[in-house]
C-alpha positions in Angstrom: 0.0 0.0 0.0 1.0 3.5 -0.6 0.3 7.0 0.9 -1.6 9.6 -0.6 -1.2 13.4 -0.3 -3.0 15.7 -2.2 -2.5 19.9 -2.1 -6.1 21.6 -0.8 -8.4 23.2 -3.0 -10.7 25.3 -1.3 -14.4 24.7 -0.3 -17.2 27.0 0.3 -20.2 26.7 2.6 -24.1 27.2 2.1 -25.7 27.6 5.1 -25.0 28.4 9.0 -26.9 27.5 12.3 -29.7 28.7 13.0 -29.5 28.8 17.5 -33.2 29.1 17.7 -33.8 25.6 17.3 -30.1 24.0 17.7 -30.6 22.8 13.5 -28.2 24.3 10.8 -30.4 26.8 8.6 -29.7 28.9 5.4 -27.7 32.0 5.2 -29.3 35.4 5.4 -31.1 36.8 2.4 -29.5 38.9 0.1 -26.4 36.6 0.1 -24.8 35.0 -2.8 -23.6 31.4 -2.0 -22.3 28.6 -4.0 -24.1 25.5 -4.8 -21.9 22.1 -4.9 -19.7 22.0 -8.0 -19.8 25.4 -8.5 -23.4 27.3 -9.5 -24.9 30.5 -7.5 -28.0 29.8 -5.3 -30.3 32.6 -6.0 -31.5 34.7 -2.5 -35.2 34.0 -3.0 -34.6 30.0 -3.3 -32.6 29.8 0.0 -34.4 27.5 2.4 -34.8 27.7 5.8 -35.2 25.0 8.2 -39.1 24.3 8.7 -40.2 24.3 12.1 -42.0 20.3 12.5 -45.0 19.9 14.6 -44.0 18.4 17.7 -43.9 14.9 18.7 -43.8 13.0 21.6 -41.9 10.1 21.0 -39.9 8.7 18.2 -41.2 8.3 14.7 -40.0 6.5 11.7 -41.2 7.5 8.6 -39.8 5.0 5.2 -40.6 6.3 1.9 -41.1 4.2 -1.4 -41.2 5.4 -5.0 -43.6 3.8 -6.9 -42.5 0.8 -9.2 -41.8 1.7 -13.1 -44.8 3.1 -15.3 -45.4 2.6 -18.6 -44.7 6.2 -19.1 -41.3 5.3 -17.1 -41.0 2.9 -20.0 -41.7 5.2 -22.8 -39.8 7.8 -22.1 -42.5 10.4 -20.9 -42.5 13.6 -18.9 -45.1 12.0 -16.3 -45.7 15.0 -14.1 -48.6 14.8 -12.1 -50.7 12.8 -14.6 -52.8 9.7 -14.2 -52.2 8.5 -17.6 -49.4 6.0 -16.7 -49.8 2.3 -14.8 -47.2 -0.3 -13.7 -45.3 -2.4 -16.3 -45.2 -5.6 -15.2 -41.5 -4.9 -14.2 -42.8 -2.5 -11.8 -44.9 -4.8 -10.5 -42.1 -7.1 -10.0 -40.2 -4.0 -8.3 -43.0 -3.3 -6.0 -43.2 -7.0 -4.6 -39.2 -6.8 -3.7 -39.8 -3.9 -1.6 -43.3 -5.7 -0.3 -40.8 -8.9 0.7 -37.7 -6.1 2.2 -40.4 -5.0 4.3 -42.9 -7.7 4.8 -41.3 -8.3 8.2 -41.8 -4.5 9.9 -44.7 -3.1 11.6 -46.4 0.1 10.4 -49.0 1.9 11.7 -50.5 3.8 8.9 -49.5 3.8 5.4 -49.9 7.2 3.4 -50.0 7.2 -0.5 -50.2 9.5 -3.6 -53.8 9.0 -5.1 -51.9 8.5 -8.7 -52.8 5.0 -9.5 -48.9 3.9 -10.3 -48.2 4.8 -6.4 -51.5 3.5 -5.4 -51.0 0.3 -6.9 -47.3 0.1 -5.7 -49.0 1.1 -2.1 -50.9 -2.1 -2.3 -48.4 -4.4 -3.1 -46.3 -3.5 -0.6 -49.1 -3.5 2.0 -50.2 -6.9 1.7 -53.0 -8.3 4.3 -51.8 -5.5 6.6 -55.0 -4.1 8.3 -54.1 -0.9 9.3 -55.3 2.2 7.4 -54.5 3.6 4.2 -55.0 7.1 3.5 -54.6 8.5 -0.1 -53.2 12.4 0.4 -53.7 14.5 -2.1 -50.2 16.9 -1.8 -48.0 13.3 -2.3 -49.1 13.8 -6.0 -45.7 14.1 -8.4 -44.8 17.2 -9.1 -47.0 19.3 -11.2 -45.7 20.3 -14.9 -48.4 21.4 -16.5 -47.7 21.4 -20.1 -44.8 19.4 -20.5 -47.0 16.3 -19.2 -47.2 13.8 -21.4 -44.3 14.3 -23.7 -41.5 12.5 -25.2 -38.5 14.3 -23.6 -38.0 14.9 -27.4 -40.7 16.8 -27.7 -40.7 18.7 -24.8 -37.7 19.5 -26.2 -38.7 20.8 -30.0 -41.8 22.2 -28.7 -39.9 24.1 -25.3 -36.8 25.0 -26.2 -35.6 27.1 -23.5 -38.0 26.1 -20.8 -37.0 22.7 -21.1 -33.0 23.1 -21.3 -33.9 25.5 -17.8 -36.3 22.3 -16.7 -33.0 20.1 -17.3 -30.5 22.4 -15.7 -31.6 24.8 -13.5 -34.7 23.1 -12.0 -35.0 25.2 -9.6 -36.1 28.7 -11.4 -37.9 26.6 -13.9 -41.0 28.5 -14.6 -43.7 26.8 -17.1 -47.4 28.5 -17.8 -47.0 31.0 -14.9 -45.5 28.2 -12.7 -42.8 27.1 -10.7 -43.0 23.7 -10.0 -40.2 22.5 -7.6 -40.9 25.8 -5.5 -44.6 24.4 -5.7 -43.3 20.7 -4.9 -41.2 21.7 -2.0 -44.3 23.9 -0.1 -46.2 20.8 -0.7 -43.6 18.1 1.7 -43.8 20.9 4.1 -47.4 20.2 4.2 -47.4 16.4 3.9 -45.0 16.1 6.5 -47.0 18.5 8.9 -49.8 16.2 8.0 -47.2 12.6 9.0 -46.0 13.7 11.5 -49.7 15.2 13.5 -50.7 11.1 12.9 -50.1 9.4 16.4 -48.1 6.7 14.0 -44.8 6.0 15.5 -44.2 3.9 12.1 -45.5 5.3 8.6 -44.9 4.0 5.3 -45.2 7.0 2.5 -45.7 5.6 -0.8 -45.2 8.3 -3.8 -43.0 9.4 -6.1 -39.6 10.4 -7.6 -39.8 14.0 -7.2 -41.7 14.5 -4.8 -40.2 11.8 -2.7 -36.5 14.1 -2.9 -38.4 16.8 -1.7 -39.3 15.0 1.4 -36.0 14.2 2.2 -34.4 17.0 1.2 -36.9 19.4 3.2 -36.6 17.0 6.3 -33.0 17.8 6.6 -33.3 21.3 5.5 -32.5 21.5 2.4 -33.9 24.0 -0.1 -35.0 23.8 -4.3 -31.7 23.7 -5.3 -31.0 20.5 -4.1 -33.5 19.1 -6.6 -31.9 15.9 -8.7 -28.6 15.5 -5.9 -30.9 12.5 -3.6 -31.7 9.9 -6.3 -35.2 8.0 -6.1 -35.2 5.1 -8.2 -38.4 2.3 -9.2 -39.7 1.1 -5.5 -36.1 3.2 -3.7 -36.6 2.7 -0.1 -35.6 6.1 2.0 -35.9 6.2 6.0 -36.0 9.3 7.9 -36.1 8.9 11.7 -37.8 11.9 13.9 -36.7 12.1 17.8 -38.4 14.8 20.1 -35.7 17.0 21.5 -36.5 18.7 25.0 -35.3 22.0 24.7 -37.0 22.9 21.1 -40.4 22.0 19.6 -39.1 20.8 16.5 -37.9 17.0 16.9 -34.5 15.9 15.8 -34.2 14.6 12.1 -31.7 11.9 10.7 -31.7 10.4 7.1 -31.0 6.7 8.1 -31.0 5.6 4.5 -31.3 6.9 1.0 -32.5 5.1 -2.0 -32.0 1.4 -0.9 -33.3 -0.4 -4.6 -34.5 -3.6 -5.7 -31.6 -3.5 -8.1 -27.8 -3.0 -7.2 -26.7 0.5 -6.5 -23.6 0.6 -8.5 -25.2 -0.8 -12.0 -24.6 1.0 -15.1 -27.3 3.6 -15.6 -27.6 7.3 -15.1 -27.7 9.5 -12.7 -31.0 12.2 -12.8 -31.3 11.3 -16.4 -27.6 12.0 -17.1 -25.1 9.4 -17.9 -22.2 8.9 -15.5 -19.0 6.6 -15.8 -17.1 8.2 -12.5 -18.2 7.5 -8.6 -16.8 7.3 -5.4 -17.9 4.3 -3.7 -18.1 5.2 0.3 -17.5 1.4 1.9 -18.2 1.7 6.1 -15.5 -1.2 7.2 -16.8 -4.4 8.8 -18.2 -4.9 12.2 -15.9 -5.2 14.9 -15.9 -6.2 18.7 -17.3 -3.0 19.7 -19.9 -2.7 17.3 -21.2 -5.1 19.7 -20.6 -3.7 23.1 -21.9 -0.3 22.5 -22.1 3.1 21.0 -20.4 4.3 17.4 -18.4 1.0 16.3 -14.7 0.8 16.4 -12.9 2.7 19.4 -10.5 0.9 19.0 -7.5 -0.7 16.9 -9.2 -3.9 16.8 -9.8 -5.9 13.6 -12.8 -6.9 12.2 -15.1 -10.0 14.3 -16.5 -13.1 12.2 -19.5 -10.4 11.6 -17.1 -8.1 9.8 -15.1 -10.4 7.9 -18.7 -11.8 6.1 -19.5 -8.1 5.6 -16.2 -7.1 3.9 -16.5 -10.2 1.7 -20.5 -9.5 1.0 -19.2 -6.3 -0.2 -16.0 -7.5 -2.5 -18.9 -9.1 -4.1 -21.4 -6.3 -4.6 -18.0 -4.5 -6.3 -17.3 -7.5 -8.0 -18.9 -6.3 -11.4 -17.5 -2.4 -11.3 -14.1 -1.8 -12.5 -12.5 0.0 -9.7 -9.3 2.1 -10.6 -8.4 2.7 -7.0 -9.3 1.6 -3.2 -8.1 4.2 -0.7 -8.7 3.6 3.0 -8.0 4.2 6.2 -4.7 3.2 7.8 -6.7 1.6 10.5 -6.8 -2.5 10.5 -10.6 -3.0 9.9 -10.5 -0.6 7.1 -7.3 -2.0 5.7 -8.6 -5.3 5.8 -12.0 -4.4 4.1 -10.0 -3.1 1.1 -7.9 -5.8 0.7 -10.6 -8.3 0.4 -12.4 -6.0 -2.2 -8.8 -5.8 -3.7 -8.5 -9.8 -3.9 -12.5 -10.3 -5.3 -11.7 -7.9 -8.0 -8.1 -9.5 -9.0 -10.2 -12.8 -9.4 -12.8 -11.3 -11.3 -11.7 -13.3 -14.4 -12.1 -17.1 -12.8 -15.2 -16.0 -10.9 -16.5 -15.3 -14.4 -17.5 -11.2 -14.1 -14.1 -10.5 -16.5 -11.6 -11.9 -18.8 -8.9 -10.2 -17.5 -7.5 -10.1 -13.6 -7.4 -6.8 -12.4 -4.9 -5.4 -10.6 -6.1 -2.7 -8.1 -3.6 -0.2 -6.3 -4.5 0.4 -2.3 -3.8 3.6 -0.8 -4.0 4.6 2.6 -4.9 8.3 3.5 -4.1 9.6 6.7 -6.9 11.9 6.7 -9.8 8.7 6.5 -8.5 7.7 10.3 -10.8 10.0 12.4 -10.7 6.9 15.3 -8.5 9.1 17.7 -11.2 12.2 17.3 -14.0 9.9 18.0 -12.4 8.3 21.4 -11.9 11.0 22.7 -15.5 11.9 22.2 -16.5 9.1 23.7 -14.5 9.7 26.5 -16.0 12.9 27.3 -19.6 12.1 26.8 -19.9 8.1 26.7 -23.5 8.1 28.2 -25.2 10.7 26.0 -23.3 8.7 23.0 -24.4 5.4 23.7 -27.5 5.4 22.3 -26.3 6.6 18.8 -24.3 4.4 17.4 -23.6 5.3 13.6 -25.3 9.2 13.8 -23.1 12.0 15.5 -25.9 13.6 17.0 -25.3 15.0 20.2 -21.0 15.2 19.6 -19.5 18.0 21.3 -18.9 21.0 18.9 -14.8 20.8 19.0 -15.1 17.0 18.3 -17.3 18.3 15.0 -15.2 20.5 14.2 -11.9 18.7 14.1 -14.0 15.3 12.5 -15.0 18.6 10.4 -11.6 20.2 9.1 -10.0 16.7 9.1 -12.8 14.8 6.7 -12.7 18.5 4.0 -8.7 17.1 3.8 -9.9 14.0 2.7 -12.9 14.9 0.6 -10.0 17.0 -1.5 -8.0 14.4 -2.1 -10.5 12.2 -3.5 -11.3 14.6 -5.9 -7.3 15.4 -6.8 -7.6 11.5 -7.0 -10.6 11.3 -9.4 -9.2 14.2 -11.5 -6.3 12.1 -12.6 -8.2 9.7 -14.1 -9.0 9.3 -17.5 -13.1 9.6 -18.9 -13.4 6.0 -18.7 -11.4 5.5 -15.3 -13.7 6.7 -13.3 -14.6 4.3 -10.0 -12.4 4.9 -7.0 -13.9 3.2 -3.2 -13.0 4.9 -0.2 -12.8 2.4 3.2 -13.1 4.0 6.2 -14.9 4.4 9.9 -19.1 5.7 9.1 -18.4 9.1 10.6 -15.7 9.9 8.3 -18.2 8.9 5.5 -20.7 11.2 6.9 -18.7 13.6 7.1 -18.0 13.6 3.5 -20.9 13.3 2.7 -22.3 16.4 3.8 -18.9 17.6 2.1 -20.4 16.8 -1.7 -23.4 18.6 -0.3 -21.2 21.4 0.2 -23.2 21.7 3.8 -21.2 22.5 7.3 -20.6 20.6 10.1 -23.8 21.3 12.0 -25.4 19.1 8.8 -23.0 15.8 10.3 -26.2 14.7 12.5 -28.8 14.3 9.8 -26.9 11.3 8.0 -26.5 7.8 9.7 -24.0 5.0 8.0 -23.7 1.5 9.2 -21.0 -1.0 9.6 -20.8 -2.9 6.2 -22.7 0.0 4.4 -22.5 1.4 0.9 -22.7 4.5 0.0 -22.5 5.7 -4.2 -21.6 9.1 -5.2 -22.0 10.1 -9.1 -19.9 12.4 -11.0 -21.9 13.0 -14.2 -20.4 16.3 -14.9 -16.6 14.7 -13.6 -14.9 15.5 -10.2 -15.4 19.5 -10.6 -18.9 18.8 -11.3 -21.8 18.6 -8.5 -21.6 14.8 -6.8 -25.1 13.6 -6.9 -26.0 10.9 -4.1 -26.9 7.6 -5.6 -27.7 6.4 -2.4 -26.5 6.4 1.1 -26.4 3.7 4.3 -27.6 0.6 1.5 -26.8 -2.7 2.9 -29.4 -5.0 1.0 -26.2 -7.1 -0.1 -25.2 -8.0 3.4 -28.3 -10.4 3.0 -29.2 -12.0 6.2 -26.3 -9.9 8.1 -27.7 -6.4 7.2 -29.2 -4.0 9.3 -33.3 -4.2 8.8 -34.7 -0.7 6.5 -37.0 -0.6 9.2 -38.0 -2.6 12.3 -40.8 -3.8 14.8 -41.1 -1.1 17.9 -42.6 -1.3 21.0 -43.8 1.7 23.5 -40.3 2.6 24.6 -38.4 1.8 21.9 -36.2 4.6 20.5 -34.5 4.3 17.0 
């Protein structure tokens, strides 16, 4: 293994904390800041952190896109029509997210009234008993007269309007319209509406867009981020909501992002754009103190029996994308992890995915190791910690900030990596501890450190980042926290609670 060391680049911020309610929150109006890769975020677009109805105990709230439509098939700007219905693939879709769930208790399912959702809805449901209730507001997003298009046409007959539609969704204005301003004052109202139900468990059951602005206006995230949190056919996406004592406003924490029927790091595009470069964000195995308590590996221990089946679960996930480079932590779990991806993918041709062995280079970066931040963290505050293993909620504000400074390092150096590579060279996987991966993260969001506590990762997690635009581009997230390729190992989407039960 070699080093790596890469000169900094500088990296601006979008948004500050907002002390009212202990939750970051836009900057002030009138500001010009910089969207991730690059682009100005116009002053009336900038988002502030919505103020939640408050709730008395934990809720979990897991979000579904419905399976593909026939206009999904065809190629055609659906919108808010009801023209479109399940292709028998997206019926197929729908019942692999009916058997990822068919194990987990939900109190109430809500769905868009659009029959491709509703029908998706019901699949997934099953014999459940409990209610169903059709909202009007989960609808996809409204586009008035591009519905129903060929994208072709939309972009003969458009012109403009469409290339803005494509590339600057977020001022896009059609017959008097804006449509994601529209879509993103409708979550605020579905999620008023989620989280008033006395549910502690709620399945949502929509769509592609509007599902992104669900999860983007959760964690505070504003119009601009519209086409950076992927929602494939029947994604799965779980936000968990804790009450907080001192504010009205619970706690929020994306616990997963986009965990598909269909392997997250397949050839395909990314928001309708083709892509060929990703950094592949691998959490390292379990280890002894995943199992003892609080955020996993204290320690320099290796990886248990647990962590050695994840790390090879995971070789195997990678075994069909060319990787150009693995770069991990210097720490032994880590190291470990990437060596057995290293070994699946230089016996890619007798296990039949290639004709050719390939040889991949390991690195270890200095900046990944963020162990000796996190001990002492949990030094200082081990019973407020112990109860959040793989979020850092509740760290100490130096302990963010150094995890902070320390992870920007390393995000800059993947991209100094990346940059070297040629057009078709594209796939590099970074091994390290879940908090550095949060961490960068919230780095390709271009967010601050305040922003570290709305992401959880897991031991044995993936996490895809795409580069359609290349490494100077804006990194869209693929998905975050999937672990439907640990198999019987994995960490459940959801789960069964009981009265005092916490997630």
């Amino acid at each position: 293994m070699t080093s790596l060391v890469s000169p900094p680049r500088p990296l601006s911020c979008l948004d500050r904390r907002n002390p009212r309610v202990g939750r970051p929150s836009c900057s002030r109006l009138g500001e010009i800041e910089r969207l991730p890769g690059g682009g100005d975020v116009r002053p009336e677009l900038r988002h502030s952190v919505p103020q939640f109805p408050a709730i008395r105990e934990a809720k979990r709230v897991v979000l579904v896109r419905h399976g593909q439509s026939t206009w999904n098939e065809e190629g055609r700007i659906q919108g808010s029509s009801d023209a479109s219905i399940l292709t028998p693939k997206g019926e197929s879709q729908a019942e692999t997210s009916r058997q990822m769930l068919v194990g987990d208790s939900f109190d109430v399912c809500f769905t868009s009234p659009l029959v491709r959702s509703r029908k998706t809805a019901e699949i997934i449901w099953g014999t459940r008993k409990e209610e169903m209730i059709p909202e009007p507001d989960l609808r996809e997003i409204d586009l008035y007269s591009f519905q129903g298009l060929l994208k072709h046409e939309g972009k003969e007959k458009f012109g403009s309007a469409f290339r803005q539609w494509q590339k600057d969704a977020a001022n896009f204005n059609i017959d008097g319209h804006y449509p994601v301003r529209e879509l993103w004052a409708r979550a605020q109202s579905c999620w008023n509406k989620i989280l008033a139900h006395e549910g502690r468990s709620v399945l949502v059951v929509a769509h592609n867009a509007v599902n992104q602005a669900l999860v983007a206006s959760a964690i505070g995230l504003g119009t601009e981020y519209f086409r950076l949190l992927l929602q494939s056919n029947c994604g799965v996406s779980v936000l968990d909501f804790t009450p907080q004592p001192k504010v009205s406003s619970p706690h929020i924490c994306l616990n997963r992002l986009n965990q598909t029927p269909n392997s997250p790091i397949a050839p395909g595009s990314s928001g309708g754009r083709k892509t060929n470069r990703r950094i592949i964000l691998v959490c390292h195995g379990a280890t002894q103190s995943n199992t003892e308590a609080g955020f996993p590996n204290m320690g320099y221990e290796p990886m248990n029996m647990l962590g050695v089946i994840q790390s090879q679960k995971t070789a195997e996930l990678l075994l069909d994308l060319k990787v150009k480079c693995i770069i991990c932590s210097p720490r032994i779990a880590s190291a470990d992890t990437a060596m057995a991806i290293s070994e699946v993918q230089e016996a890619a041709d007798c296990l039949g995915a290639d004709c050719m062995p390939r040889y991949v280079e390991v690195k270890k970066m200095l900046d990944l190791e963020v162990e000796p931040v996190l001990q002492q963290a949990w030094k200082n505050s081990m019973e407020t910690l112990i109860a959040k293993s793989g979020c850092l909620y509740g760290f100490d504000d130096g302990i963010l900030t150094e995890l902070w400074n320390q992870s920007k390092k390393a995000w800059r150096s993947l991209l100094d990596e990346m940059s070297n590579y040629s057009e078709t060279e594209g796939n590099v996987v970074v091994v390290g501890h879940p908090a550095v991966h949060i961490a960068l993260i919230a780095h390709c969001l271009n967010l601050t450190e305040e922003w570290m506590g709305s992401f959880h990762l897991d031991a044995g997690s993936v996490s895809v980042i795409d580069f359609p635009d290349g490494p100077s581009g804006r990194g869209v997230i693929r998905c975050i926290n999937y672990t439907a390729h640990l198999g019987r190992w994995s960490i459940p989407i959801t789960r069964a609670t009981t009265n005092d039960e916490e997630f």
